[in-house]
Biopython code that builds the backbone (N, CA, C, O; Angstrom):
import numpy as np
from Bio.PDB.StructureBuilder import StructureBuilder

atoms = [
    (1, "UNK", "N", (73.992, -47.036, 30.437)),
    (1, "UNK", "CA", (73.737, -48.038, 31.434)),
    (1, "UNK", "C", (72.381, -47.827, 32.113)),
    (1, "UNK", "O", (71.485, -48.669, 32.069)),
    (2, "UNK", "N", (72.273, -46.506, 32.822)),
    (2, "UNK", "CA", (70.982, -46.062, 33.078)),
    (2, "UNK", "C", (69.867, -46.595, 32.226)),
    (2, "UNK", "O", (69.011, -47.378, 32.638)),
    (3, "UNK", "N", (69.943, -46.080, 30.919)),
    (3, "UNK", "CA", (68.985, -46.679, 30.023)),
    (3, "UNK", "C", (68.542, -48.095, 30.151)),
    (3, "UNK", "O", (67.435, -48.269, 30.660)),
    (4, "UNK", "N", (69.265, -49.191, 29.750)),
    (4, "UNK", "CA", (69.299, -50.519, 29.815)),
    (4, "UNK", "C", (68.258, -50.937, 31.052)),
    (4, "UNK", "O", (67.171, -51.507, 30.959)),
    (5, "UNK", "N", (69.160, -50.324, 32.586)),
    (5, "UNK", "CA", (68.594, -50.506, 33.696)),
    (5, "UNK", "C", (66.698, -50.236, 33.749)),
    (5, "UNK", "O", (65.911, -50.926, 34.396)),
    (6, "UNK", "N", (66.302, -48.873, 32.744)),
    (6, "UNK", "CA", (65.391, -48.946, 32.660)),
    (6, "UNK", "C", (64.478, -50.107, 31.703)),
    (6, "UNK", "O", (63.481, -50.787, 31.946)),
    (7, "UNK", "N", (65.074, -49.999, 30.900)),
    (7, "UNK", "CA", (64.151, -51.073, 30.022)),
    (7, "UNK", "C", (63.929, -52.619, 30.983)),
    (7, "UNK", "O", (62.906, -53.293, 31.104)),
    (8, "UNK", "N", (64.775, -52.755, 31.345)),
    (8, "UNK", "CA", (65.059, -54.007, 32.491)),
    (8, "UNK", "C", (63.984, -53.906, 33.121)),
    (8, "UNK", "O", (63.111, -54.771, 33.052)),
    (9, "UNK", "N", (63.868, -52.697, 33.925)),
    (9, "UNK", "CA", (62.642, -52.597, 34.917)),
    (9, "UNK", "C", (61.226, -52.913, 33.921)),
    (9, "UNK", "O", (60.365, -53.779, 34.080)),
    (10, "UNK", "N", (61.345, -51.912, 32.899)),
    (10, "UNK", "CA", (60.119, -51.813, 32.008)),
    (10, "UNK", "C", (59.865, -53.426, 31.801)),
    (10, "UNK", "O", (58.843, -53.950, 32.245)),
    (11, "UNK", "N", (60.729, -54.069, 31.194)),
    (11, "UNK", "CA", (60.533, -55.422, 31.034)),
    (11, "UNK", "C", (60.091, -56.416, 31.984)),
    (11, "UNK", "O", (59.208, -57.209, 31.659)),
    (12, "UNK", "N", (60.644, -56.449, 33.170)),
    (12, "UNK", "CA", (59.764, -56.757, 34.668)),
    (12, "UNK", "C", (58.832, -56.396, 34.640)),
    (12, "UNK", "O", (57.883, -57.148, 34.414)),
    (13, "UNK", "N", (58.688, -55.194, 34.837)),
    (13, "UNK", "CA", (56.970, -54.952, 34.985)),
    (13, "UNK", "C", (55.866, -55.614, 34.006)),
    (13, "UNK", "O", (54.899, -56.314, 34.306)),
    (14, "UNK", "N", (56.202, -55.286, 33.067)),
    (14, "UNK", "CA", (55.590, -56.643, 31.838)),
    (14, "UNK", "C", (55.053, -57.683, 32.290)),
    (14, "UNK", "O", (53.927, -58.175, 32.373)),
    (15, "UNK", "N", (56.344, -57.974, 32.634)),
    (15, "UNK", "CA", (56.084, -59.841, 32.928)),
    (15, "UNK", "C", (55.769, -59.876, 34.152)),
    (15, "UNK", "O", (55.803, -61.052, 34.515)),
    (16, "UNK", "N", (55.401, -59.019, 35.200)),
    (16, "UNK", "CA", (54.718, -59.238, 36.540)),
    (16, "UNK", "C", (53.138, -59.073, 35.797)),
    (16, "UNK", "O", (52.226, -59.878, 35.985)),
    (17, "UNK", "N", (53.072, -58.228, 35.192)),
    (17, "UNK", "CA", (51.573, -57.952, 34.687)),
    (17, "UNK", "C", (51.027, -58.997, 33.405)),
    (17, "UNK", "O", (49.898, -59.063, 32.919)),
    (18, "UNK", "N", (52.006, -59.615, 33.127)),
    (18, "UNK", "CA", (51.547, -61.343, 32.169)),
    (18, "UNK", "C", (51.272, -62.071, 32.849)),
    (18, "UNK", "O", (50.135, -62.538, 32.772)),
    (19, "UNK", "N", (52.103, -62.484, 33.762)),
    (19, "UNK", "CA", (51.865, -63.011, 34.724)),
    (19, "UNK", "C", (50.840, -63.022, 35.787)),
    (19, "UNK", "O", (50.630, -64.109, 36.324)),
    (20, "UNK", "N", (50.041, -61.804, 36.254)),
    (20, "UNK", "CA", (48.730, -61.972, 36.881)),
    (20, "UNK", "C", (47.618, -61.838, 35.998)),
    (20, "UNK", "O", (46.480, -61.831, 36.467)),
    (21, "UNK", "N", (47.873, -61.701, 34.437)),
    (21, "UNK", "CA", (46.844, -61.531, 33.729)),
    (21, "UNK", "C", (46.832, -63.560, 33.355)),
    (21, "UNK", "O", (45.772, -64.156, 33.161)),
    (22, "UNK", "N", (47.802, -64.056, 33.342)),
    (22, "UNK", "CA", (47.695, -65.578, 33.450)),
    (22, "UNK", "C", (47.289, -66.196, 34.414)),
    (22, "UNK", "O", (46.780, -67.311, 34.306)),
    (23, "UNK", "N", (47.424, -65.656, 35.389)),
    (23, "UNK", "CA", (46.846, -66.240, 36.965)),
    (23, "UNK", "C", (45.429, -65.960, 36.525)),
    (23, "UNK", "O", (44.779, -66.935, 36.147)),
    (24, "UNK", "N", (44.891, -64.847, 36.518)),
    (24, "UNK", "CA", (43.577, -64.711, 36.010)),
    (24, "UNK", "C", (42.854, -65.530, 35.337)),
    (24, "UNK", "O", (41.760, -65.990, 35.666)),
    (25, "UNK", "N", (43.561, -65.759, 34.213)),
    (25, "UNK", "CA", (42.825, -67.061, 33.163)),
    (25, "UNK", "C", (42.647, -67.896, 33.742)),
    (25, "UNK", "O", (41.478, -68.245, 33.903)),
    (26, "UNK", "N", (43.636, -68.582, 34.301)),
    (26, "UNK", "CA", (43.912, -69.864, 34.777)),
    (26, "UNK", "C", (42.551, -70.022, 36.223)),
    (26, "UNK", "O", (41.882, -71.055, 36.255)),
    (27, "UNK", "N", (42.352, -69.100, 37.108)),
    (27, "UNK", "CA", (40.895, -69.258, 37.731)),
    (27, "UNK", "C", (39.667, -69.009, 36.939)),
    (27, "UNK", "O", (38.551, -69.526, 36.891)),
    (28, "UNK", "N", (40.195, -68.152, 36.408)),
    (28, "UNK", "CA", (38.128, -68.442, 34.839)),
    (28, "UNK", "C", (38.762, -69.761, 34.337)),
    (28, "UNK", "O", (37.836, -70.530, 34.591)),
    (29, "UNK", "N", (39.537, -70.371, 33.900)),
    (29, "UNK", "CA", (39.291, -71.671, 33.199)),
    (29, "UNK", "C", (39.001, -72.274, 34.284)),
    (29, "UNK", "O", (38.550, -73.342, 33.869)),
    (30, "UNK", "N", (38.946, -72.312, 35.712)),
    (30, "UNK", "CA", (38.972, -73.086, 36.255)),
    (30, "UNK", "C", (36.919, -73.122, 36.525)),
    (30, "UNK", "O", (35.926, -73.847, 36.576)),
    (31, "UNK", "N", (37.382, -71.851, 36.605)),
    (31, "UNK", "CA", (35.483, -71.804, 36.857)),
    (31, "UNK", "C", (34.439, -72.526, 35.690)),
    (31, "UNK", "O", (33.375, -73.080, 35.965)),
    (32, "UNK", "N", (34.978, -72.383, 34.433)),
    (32, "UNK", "CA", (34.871, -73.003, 32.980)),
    (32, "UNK", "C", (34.539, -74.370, 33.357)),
    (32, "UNK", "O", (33.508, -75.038, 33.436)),
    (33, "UNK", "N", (35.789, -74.547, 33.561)),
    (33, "UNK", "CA", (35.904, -76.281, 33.267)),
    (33, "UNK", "C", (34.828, -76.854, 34.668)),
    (33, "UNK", "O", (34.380, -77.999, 34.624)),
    (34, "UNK", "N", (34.520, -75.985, 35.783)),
    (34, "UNK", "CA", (33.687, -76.531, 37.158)),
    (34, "UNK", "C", (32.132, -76.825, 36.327)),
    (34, "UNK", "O", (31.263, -77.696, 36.384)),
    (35, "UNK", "N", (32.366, -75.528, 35.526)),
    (35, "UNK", "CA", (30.757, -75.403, 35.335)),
    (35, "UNK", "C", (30.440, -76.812, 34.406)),
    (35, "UNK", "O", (29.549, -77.629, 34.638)),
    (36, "UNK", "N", (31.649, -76.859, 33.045)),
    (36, "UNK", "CA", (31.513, -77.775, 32.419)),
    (36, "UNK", "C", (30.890, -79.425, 33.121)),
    (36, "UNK", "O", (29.921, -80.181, 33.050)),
    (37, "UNK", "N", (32.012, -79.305, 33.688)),
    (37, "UNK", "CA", (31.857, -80.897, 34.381)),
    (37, "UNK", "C", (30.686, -81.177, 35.400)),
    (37, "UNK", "O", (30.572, -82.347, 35.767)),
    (38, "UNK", "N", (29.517, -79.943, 36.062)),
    (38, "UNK", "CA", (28.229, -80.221, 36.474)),
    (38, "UNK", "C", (27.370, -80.288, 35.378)),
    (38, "UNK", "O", (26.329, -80.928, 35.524)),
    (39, "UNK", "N", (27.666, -79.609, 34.024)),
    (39, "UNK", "CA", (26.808, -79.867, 33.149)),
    (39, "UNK", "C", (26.635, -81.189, 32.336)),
    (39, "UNK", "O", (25.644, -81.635, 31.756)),
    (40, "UNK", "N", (28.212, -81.797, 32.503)),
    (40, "UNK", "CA", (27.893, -82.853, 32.020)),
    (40, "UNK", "C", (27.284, -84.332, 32.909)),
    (40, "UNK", "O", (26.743, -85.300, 32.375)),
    (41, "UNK", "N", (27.572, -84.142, 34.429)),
    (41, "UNK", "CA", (26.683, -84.538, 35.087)),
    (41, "UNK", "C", (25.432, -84.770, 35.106)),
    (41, "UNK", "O", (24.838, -85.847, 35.169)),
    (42, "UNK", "N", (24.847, -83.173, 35.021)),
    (42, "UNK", "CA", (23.273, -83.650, 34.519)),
    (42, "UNK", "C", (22.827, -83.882, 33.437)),
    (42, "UNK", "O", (21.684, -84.338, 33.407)),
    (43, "UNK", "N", (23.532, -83.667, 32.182)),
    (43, "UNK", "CA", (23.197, -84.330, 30.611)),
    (43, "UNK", "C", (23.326, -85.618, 31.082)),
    (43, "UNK", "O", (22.601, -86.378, 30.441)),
    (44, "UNK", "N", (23.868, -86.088, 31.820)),
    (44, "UNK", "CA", (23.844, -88.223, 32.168)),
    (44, "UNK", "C", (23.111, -88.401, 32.746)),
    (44, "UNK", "O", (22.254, -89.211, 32.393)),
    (45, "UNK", "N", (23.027, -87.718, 34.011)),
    (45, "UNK", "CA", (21.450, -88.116, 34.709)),
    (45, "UNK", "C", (20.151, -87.953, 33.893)),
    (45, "UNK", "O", (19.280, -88.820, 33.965)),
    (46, "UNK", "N", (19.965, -86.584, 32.924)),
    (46, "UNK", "CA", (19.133, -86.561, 31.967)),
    (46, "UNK", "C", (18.753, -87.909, 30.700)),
    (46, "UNK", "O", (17.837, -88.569, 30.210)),
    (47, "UNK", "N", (19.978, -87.714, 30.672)),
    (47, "UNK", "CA", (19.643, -89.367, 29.690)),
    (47, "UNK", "C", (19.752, -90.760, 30.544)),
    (47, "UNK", "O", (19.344, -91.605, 29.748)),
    (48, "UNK", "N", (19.962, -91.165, 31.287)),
    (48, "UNK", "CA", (19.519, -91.941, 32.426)),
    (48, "UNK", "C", (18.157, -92.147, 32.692)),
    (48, "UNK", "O", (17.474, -93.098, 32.312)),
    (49, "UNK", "N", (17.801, -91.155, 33.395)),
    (49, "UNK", "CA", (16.306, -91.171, 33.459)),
    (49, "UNK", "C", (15.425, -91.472, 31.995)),
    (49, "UNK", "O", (14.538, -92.304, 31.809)),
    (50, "UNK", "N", (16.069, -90.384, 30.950)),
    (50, "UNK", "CA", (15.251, -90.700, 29.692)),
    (50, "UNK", "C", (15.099, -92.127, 29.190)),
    (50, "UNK", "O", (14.134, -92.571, 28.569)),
    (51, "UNK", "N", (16.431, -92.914, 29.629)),
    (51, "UNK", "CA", (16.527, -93.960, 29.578)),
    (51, "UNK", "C", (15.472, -95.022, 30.099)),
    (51, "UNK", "O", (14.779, -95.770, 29.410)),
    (52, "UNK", "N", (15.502, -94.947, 31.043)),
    (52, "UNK", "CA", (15.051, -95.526, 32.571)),
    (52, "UNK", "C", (13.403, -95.157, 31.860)),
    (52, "UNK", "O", (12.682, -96.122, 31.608)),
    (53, "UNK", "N", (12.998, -94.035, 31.632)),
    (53, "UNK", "CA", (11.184, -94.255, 31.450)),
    (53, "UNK", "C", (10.964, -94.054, 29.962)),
    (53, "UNK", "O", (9.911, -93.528, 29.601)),
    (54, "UNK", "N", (11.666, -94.345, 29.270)),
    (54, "UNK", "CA", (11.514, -94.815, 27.636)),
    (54, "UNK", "C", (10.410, -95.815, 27.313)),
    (54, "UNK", "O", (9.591, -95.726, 26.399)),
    (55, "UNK", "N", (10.563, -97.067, 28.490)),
    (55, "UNK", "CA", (10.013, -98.226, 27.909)),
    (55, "UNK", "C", (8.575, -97.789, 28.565)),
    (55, "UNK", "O", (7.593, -97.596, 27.848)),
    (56, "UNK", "N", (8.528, -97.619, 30.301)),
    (56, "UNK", "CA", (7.368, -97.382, 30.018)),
    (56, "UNK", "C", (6.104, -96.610, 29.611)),
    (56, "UNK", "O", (4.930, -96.982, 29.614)),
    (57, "UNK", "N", (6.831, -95.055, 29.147)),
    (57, "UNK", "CA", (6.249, -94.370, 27.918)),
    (57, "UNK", "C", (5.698, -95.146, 26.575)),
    (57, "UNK", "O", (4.579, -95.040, 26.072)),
    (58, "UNK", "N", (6.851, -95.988, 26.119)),
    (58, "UNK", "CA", (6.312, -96.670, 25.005)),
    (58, "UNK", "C", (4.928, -97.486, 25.309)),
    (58, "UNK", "O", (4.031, -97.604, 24.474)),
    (59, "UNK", "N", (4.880, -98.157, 26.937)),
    (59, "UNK", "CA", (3.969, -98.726, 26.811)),
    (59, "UNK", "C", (2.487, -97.956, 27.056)),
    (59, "UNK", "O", (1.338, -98.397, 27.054)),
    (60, "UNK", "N", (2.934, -96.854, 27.229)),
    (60, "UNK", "CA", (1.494, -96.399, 27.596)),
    (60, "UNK", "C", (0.971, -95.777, 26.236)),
    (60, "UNK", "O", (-0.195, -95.698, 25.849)),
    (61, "UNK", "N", (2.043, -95.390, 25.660)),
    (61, "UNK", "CA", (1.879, -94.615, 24.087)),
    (61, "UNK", "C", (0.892, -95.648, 23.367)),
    (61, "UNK", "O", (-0.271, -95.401, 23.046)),
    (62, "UNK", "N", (1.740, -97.141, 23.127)),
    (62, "UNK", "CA", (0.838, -97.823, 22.573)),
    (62, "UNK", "C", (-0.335, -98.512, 23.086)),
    (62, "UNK", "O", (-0.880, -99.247, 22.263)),
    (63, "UNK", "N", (-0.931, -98.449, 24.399)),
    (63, "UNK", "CA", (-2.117, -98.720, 24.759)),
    (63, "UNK", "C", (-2.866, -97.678, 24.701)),
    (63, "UNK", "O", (-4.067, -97.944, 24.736)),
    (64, "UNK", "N", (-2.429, -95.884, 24.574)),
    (64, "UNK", "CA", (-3.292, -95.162, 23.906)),
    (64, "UNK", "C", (-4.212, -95.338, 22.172)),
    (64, "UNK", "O", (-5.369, -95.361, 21.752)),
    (65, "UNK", "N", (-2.604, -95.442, 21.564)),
    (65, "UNK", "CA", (-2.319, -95.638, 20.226)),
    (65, "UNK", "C", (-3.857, -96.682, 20.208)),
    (65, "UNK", "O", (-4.893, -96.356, 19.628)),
    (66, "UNK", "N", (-3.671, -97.840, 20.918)),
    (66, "UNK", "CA", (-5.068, -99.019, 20.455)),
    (66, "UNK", "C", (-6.109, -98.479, 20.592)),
    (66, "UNK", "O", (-6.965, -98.409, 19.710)),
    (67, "UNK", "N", (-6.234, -97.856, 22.097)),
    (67, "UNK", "CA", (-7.562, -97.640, 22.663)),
    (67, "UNK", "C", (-8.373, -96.695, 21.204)),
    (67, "UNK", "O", (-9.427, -97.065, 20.688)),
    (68, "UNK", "N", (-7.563, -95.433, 20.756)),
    (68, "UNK", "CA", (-7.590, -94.558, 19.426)),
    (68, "UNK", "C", (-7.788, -94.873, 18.340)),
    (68, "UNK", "O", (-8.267, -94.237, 17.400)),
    (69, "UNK", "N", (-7.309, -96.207, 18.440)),
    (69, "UNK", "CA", (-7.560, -96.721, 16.921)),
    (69, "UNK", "C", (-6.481, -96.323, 16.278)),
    (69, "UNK", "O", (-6.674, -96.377, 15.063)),
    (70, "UNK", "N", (-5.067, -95.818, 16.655)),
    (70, "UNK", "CA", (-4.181, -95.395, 15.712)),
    (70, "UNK", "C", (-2.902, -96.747, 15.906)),
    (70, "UNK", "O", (-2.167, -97.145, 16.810)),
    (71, "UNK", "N", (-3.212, -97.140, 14.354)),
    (71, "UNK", "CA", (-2.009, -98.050, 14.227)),
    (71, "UNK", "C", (-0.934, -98.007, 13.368)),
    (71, "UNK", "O", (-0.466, -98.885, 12.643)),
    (72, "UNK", "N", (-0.498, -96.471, 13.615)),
    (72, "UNK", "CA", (1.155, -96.765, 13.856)),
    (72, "UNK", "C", (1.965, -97.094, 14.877)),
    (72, "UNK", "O", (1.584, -96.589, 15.933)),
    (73, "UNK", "N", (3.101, -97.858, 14.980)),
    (73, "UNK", "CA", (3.933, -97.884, 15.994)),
    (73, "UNK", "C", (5.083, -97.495, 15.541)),
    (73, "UNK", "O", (5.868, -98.076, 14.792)),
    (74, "UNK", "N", (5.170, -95.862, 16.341)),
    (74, "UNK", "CA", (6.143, -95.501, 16.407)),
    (74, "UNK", "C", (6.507, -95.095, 18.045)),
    (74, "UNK", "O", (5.729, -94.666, 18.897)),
    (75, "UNK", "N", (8.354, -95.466, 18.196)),
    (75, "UNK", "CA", (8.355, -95.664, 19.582)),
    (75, "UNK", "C", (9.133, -94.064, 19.770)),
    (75, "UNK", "O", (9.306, -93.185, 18.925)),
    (76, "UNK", "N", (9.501, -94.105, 21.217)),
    (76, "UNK", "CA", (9.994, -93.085, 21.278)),
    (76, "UNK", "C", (11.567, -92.818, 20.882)),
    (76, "UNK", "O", (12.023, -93.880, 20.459)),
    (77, "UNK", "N", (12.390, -91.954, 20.870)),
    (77, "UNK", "CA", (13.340, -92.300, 20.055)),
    (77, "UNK", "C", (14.648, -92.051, 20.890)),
    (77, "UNK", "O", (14.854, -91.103, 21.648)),
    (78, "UNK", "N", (15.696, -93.355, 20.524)),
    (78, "UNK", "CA", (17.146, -93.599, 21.834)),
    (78, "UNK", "C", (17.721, -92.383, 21.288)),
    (78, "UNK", "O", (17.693, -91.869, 20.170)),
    (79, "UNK", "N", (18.495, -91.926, 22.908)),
    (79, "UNK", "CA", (19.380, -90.611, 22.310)),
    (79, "UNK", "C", (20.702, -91.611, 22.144)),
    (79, "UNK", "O", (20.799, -92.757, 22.581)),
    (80, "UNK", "N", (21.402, -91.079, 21.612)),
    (80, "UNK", "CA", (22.377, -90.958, 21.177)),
    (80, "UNK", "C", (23.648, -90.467, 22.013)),
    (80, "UNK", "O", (23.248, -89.617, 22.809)),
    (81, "UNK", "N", (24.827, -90.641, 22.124)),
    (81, "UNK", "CA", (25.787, -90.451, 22.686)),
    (81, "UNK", "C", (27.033, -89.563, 21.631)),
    (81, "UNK", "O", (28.075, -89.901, 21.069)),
    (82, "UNK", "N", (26.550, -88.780, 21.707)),
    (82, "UNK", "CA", (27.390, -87.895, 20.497)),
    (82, "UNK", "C", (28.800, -87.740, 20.338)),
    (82, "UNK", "O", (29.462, -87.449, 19.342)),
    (83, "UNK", "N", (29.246, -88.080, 21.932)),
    (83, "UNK", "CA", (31.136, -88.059, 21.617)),
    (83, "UNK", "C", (31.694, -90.057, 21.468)),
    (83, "UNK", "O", (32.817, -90.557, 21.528)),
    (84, "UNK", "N", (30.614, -90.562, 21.309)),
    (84, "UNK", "CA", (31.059, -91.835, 20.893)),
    (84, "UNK", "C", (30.150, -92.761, 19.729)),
    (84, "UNK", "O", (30.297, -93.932, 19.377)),
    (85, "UNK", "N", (28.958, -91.506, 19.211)),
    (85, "UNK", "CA", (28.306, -92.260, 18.221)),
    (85, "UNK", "C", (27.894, -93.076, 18.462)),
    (85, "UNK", "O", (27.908, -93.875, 17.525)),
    (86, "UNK", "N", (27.241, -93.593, 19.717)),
    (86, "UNK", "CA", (26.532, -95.243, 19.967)),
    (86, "UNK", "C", (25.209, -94.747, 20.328)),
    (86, "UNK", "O", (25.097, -93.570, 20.670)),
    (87, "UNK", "N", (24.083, -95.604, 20.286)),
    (87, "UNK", "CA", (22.991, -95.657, 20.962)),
    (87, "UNK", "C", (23.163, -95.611, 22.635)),
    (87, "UNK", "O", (24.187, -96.121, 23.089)),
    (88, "UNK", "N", (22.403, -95.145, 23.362)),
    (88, "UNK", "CA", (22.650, -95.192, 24.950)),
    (88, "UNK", "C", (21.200, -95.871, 25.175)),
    (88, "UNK", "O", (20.300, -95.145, 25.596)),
    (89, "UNK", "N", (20.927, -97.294, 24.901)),
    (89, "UNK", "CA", (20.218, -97.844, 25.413)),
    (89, "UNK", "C", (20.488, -99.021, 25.933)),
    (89, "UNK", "O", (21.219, -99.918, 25.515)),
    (90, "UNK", "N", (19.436, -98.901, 27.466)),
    (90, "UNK", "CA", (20.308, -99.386, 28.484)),
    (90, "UNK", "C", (18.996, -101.025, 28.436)),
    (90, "UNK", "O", (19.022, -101.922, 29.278)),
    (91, "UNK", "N", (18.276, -100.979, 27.554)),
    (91, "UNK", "CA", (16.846, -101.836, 27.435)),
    (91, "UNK", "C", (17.759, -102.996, 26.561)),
    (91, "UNK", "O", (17.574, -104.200, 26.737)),
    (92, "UNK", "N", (18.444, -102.633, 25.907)),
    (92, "UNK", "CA", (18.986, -104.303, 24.681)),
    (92, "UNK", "C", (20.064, -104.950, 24.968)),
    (92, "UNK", "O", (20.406, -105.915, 24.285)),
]
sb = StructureBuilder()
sb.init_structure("model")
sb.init_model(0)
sb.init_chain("A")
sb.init_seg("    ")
for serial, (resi, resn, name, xyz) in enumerate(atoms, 1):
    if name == "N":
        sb.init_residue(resn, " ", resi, " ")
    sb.init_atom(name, np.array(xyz, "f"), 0.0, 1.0, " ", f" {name:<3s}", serial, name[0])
structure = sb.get_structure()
């Protein structure tokens, strides 16, 4: 009986110590997922803005491009939205 009683305890103790080693995780994921979600904040504001002065980059590109004498037109290039595969242009 003694015996049993011990393993019992042994087994509690276990699971008190799973148990704060899960509490643990559970605040690093939390810190994880904080950091995540400011990063993806500024990847939108980043492409926002990239957005936002695309066109008038292009226009200054190609009034260099003339002044140079270089006639290619190539523009600058739309990013992309990678978890939905679309263009993120906010110009068409």
């Amino acid at each position: 009986m003694d015996e049993i009683k011990s393993q019992l305890n042994n087994i509690e103790k276990l699971i008190i110590n799973l148990d704060k080693k899960v509490d643990e995780m559970n605040i690093k994921l939390q810190k994880v997922d904080s950091s995540c979600n400011k990063m993806d904040e500024h990847i939108i504001f980043i492409e926002d803005t990239y957005n936002i002065l695309k066109t008038p980059l292009n226009y200054v590109k190609r009034s260099v491009d003339r002044l140079i004498g270089n006639n290619q037109n190539v523009e600058l290039p739309s990013i992309k939205d990678k978890g939905m595969d679309k263009e993120i242009d906010k110009d068409k």
